[in-house]
PAZA-275309 format. One record per residue: residue number from 1; y, z negated, x of N, C-alpha, C in turn. Coordinates in steps of 0.05 Angstrom, whole numbers, m for minus. Each point is the difference from the previous one (the first is absolute). Layout:
<rs>
R    k      ny      nz      nx     cay     caz     cax      cy      cz      cx
R  NUM       Y       Z       X       Y       Z       X       Y       Z       X
...
</rs>
This chain:
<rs>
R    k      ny      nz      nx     cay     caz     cax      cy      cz      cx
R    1     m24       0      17      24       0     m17      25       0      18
R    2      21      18      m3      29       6      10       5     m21       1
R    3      18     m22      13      21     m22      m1      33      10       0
R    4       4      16     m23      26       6       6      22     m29      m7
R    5      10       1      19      29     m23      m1      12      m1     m29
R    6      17     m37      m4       2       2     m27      32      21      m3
R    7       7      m8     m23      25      14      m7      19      m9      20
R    8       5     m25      m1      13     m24      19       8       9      24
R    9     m24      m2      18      m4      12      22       2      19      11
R   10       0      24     m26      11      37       6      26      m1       0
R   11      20     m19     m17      24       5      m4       7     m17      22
R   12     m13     m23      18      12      m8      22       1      19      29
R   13     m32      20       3      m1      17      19      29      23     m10
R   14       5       9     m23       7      14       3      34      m4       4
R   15       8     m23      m5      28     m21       9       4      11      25
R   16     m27     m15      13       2       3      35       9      25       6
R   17     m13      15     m18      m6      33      11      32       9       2
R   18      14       0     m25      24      13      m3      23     m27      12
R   19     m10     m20      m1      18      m7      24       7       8      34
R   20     m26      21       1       1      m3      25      12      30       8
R   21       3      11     m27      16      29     m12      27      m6       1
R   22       9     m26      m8      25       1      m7       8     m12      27
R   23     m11     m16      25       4      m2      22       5      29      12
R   24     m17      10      m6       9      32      27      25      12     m15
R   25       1       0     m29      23      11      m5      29     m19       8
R   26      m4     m25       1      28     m14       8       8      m4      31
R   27     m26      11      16       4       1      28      19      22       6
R   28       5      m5      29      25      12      13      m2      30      m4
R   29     m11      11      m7       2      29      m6     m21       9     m17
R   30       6      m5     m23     m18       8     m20      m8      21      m7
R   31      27      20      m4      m6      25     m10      m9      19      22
R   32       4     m12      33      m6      10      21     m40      m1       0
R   33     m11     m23     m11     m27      m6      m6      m9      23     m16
R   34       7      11     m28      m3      12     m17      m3      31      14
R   35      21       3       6      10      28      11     m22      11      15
R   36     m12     m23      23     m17      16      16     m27      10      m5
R   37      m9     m14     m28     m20       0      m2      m9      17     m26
R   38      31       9     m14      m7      23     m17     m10      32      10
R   39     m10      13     m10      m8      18       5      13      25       0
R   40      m4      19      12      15      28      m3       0       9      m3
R   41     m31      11      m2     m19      27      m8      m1      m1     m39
R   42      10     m15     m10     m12      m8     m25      28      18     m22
R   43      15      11      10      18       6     m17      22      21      19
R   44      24      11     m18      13      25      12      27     m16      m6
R   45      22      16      25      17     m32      m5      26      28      m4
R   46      20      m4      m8      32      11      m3      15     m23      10
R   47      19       1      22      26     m22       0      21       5     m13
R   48      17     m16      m1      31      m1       4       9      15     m20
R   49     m10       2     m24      11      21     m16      24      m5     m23
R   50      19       7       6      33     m12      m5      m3      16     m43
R   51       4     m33      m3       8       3     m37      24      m7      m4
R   52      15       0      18      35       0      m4      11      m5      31
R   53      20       3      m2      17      m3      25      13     m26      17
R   54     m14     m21     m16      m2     m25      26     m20       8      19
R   55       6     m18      23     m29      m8      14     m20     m14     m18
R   56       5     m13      m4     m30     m12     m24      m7      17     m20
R   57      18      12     m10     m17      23     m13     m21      15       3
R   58     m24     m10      14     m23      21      14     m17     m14     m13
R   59     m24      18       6     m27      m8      m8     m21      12      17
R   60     m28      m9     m13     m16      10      23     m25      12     m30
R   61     m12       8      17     m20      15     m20     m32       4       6
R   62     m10     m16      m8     m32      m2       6     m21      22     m17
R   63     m11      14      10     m18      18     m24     m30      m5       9
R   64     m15       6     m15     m27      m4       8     m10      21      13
R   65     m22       5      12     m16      29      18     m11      14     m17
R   66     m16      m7     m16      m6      11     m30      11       4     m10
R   67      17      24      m9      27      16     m14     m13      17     m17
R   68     m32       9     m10       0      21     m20      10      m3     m16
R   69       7     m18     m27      16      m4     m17      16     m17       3
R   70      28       0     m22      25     m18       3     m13     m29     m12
R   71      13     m18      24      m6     m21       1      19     m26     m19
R   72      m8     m11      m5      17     m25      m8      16     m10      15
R   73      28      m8       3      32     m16      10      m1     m23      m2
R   74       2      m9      28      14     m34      m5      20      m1      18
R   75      26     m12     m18      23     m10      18      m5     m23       1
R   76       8     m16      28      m3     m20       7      23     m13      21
R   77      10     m19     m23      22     m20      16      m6     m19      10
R   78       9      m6      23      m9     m25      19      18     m17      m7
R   79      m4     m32       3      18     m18      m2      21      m4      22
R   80       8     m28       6      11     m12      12      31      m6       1
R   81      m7     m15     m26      20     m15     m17      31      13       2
R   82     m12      34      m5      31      20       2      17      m6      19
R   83     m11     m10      31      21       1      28     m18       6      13
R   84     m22       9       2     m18       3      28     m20      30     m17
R   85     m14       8      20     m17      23       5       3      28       2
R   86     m26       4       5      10      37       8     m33       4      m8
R   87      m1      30      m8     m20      11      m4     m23       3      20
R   88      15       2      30     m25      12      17     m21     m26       6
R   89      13     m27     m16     m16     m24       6     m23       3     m26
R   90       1      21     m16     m16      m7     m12     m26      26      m5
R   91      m8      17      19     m19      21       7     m28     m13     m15
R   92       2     m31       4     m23      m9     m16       0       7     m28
R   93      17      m4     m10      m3       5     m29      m1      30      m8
R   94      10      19      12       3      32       0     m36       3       9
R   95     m18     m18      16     m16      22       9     m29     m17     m14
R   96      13     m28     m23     m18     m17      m5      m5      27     m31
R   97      19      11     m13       6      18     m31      m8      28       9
R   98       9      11      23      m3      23       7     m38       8      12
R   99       1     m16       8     m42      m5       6     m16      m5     m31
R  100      14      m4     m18     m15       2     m22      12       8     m18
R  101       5      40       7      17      12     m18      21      m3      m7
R  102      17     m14      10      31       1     m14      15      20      13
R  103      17      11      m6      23       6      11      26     m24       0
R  104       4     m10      21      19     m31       7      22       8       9
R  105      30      m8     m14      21       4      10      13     m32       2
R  106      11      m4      28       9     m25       1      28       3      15
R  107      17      m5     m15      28       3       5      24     m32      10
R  108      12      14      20      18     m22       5      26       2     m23
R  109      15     m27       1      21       1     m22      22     m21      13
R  110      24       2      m7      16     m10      13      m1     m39      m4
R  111      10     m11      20      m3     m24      m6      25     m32       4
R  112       4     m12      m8      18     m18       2      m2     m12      28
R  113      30       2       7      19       4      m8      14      14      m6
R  114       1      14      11       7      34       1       8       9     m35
R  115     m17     m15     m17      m4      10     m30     m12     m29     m15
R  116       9       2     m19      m4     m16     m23     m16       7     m24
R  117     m11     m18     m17     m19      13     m33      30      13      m6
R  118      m5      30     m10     m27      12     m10       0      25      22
R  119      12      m4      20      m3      28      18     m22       8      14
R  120     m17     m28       3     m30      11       7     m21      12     m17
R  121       5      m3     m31     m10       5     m25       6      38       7
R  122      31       6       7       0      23       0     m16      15      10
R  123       8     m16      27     m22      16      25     m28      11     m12
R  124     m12     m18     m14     m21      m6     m11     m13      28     m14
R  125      17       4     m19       3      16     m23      m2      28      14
R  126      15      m1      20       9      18      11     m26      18      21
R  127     m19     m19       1     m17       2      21     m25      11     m19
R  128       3     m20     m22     m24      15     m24       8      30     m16
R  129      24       7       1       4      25     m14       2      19      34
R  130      m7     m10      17      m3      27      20     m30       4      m1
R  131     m16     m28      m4     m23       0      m6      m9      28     m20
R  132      12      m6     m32     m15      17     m16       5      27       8
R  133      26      m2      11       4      36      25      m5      12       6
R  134     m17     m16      18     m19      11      27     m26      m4      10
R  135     m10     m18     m27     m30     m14       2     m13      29       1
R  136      m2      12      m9     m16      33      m3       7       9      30
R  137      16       5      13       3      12      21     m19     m22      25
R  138      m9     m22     m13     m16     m16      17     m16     m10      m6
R  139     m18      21     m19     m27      m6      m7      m5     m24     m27
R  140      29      m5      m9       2     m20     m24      m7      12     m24
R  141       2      m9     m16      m1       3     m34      21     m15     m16
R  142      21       8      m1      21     m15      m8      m2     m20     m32
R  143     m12      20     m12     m14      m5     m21     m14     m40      m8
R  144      m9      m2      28     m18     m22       8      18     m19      21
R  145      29       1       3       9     m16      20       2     m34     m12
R  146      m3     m24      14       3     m23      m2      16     m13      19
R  147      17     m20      m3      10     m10      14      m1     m29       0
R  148       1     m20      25      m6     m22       4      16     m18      27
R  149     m10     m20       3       4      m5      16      m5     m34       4
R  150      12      m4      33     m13     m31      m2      28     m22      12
R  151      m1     m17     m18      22     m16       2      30       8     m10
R  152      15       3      13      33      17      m1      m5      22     m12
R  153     m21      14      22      m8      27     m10     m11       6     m32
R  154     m11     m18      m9     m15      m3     m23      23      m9     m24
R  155      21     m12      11      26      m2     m20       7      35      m4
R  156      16       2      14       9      32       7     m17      11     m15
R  157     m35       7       6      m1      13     m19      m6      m5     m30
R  158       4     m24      m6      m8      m5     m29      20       9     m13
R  159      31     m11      18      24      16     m16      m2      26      m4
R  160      m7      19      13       3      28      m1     m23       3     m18
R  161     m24     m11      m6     m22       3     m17      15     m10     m30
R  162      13     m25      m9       7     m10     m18      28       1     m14
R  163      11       4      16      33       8      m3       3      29      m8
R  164      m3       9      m6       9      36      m4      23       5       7
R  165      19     m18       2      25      12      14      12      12      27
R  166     m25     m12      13      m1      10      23      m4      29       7
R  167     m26      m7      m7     m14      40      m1      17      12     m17
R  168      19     m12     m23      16      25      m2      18       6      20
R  169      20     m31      13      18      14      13     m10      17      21
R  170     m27       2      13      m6       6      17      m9      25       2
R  171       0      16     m37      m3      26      m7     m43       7      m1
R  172      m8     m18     m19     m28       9      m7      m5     m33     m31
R  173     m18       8      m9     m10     m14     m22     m15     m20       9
R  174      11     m29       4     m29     m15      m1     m19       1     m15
R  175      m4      20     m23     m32      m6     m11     m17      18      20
R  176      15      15      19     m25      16      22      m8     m22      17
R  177       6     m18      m1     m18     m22      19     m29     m15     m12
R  178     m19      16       8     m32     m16     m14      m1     m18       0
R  179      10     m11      17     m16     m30       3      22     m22      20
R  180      m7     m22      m1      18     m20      20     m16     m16      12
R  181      m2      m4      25     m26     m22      16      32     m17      13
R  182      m7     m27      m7      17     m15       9     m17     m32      22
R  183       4       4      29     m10     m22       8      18     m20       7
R  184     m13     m21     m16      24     m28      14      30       4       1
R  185       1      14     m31      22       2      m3      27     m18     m19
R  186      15       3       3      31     m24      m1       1      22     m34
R  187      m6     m10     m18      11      10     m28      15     m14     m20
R  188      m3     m36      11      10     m19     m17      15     m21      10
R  189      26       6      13       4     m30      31      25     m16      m9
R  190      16      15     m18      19     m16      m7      m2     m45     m12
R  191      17      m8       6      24       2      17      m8      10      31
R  192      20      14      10       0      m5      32       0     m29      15
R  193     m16       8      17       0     m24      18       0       4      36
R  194     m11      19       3      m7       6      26      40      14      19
R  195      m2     m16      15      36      25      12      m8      20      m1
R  196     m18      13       9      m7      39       8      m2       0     m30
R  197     m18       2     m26      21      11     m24      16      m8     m12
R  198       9     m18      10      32     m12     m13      20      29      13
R  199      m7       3      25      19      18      10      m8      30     m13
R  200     m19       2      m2      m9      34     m10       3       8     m25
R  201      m6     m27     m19      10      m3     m28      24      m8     m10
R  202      18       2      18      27     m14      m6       4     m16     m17
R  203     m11     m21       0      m9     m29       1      31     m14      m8
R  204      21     m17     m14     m19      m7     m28       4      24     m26
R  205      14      18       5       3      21     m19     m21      18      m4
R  206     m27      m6       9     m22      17      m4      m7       6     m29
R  207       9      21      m8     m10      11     m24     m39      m2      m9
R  208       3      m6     m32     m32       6       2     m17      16      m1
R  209      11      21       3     m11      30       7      m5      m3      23
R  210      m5     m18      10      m3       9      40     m34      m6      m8
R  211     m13      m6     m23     m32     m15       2      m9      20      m6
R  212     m23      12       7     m14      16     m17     m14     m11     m23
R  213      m3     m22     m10      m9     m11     m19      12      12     m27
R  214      27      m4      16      21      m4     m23       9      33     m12
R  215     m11      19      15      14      28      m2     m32      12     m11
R  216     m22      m6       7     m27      16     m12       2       0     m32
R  217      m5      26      m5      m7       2     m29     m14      10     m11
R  218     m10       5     m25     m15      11     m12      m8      32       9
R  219     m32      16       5       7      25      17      m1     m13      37
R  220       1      m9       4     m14      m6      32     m17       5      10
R  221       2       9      18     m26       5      14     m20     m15       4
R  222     m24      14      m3     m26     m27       3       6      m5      26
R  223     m22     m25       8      11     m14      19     m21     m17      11
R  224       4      m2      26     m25     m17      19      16     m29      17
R  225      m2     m14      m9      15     m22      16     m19     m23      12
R  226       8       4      30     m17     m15       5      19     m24      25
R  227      m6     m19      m1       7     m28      13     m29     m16      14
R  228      18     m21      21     m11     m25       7       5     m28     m11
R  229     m20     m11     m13       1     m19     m17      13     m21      18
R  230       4      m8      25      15     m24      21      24      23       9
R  231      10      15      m9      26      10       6      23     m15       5
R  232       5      m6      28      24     m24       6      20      28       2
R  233       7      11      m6      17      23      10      14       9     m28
R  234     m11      13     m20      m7       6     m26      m8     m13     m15
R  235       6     m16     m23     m22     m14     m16     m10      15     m15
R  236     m32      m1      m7     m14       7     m19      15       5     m23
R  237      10     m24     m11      15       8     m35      12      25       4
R  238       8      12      19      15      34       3     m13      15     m12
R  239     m33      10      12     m13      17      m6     m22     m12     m25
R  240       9     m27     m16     m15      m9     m20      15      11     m20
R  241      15      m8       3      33       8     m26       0      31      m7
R  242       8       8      24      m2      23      m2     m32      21     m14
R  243     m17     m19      m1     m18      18      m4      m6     m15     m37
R  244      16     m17      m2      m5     m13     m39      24      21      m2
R  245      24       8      10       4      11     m14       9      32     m11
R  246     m17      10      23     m12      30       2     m26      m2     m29
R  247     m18     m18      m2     m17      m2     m14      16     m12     m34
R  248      18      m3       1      21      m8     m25      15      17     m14
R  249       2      23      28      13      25     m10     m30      28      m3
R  250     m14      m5       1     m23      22       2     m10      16      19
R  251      15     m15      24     m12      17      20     m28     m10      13
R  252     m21      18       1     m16     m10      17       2      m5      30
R  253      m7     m29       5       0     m10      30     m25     m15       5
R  254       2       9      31     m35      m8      11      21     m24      21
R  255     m17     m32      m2      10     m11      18     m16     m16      14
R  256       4       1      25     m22      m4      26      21     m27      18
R  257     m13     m27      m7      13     m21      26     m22      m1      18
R  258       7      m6      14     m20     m13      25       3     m21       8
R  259     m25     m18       2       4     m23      12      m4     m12      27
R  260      m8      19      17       1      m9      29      18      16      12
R  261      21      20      m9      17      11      19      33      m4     m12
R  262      23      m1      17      27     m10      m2      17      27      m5
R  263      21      m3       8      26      14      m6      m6      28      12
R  264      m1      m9      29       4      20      27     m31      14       2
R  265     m31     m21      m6     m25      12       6      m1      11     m21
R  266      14       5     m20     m13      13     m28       5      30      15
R  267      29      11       1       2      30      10     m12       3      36
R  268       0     m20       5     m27       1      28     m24      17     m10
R  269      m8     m17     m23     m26      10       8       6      29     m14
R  270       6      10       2      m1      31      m8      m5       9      27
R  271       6      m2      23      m6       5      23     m26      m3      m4
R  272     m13      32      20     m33       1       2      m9     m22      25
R  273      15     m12      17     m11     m28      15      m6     m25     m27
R  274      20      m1     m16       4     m29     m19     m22       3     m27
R  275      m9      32      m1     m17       7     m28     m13     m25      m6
R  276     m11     m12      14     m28     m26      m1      24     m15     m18
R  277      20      m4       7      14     m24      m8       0      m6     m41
R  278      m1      28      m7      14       6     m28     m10      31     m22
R  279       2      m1      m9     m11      33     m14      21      12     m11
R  280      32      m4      12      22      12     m21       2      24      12
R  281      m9      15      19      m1      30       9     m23      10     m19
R  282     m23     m10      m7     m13      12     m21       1       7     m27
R  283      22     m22      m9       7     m15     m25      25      14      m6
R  284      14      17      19      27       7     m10     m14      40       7
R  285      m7       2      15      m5      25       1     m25       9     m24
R  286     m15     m20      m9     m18       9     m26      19       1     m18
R  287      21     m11      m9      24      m2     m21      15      28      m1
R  288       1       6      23      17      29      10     m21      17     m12
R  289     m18       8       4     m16      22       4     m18       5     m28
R  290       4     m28     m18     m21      m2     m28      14      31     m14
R  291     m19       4     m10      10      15     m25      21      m8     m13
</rs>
């Protein structure tokens, strides 16, 4: 007879496990860890490709090697609490969607200080209507594009998914957006508390349109939201709220927490080193690709 370990004991190995995930990611060069150990052969890459005339206006473009037919779109915003990142830190996530069919566009967007809500929303908008563009000229199906993202990134795009005002000012229809994958994402935070969005939200005059809670309506895109249930970064209630009340308005939503991984190891493990850690590279690219 098997002796498999009790429940207890799986959710303590697996503590260890993703603790020891969220150690390599908080060590001195994290994304330097990640980087080396992604792969190259697994996907076809485009750089630097300018959706307006800042410097941040660029993007990068992941396609898969298998191109006989047009593939499914994912835009993908990175976080970091709208003052920090750049795209080329994130090849993991371009080659985690693009290795299992996607066509992946992951775009930089301008960031505070420099800019305040709602000019990163533009950027945003701006990055998904070059998307429906040019997804065909890169093996996409525009038809099938989704947009997501994790943390900051995952605000940004809920607005552009839930707000329609954006995608109009930005010249396309938000109902062309299929779908919304949101990780560990900020949808419900008011009051402010933190200085970095006191300052981004112009803090205390923050309007309540800055939530995506507060702007989703009826007609939304279905939706995959997924979180870490010990989120010191994000609290849970974000992507709980958010998902009573997508399900209040009729939208269908699939929602995935996890209990042994955090803020930072949740979009880790999308990296093919961190896969062991988590199944949200399986779990978001089956969402993309269903019928």
């Amino acid at each position: 007879m098997l002796d498999f370990p009790s429940r207890s004991r799986r959710r303590a190995v697996g503590l260890s496990l993703a603790g020891s995930a969220t150690w390599l990611l908080q060590a001195c060069s994290p994304i330097a860890f990640l980087e080396r150990r992604v792969p190259e052969d697994t996907y076809r890459l485009v750089q630097d490709i300018a959706y307006g005339s800042h410097p941040r206006q660029r993007l990068d473009v992941y396609m898969p090697l298998d191109m006989r037919r047009p593939a499914p779109v994912f835009v993908f915003f990175y976080g970091g609490a709208w003052t920090s990142g750049t795209r080329g830190f994130y090849r993991f996530v371009g080659e985690a969607f693009a290795a299992r069919g996607i066509v992946t566009v992951v775009p930089d967007y301008r960031l505070h200080p420099e800019v305040r809500f709602p000019d990163f929303l533009d950027d945003s908008a701006r990055a998904v209507r070059w998307t429906l563009e040019h997804a065909a000229k890169h093996g996409g199906d525009p038809s099938r594009m989704f947009i997501g993202g994790h943390s900051a990134g995952a605000y940004n795009a809920a607005m552009v998914a839930f707000d329609p005002r954006y995608a109009q000012a930005a010249g396309f229809d938000s109902r062309r957006i299929a779908g919304f994958i949101g990780m560990a994402g900020p949808y419900d935070f008011l009051p402010l508390t933190g200085r970095v969005t006191r300052a981004v939200f112009g803090w205390p005059d923050t309007p309540p349109e800055t939530q995506p809670i507060n702007v989703v309506a009826k007609g939304a895109p279905l939706s995959l939201l997924l979180y870490a249930k010990h989120d010191n970064l994000v609290g849970p209630h974000n992507s709980e709220n958010m998902a009573q009340k997508l399900r209040d308005l009729g939208t269908a939503v699939e929602v995935v927490p996890y209990e042994t991984l955090g803020h930072r190891t949740l979009v880790g493990s999308l990296a093919r080193p961190l896969n062991w850690t988590g199944d949200a590279a399986d779990r978001i690219a089956a969402f993309i690709s269903s019928p």
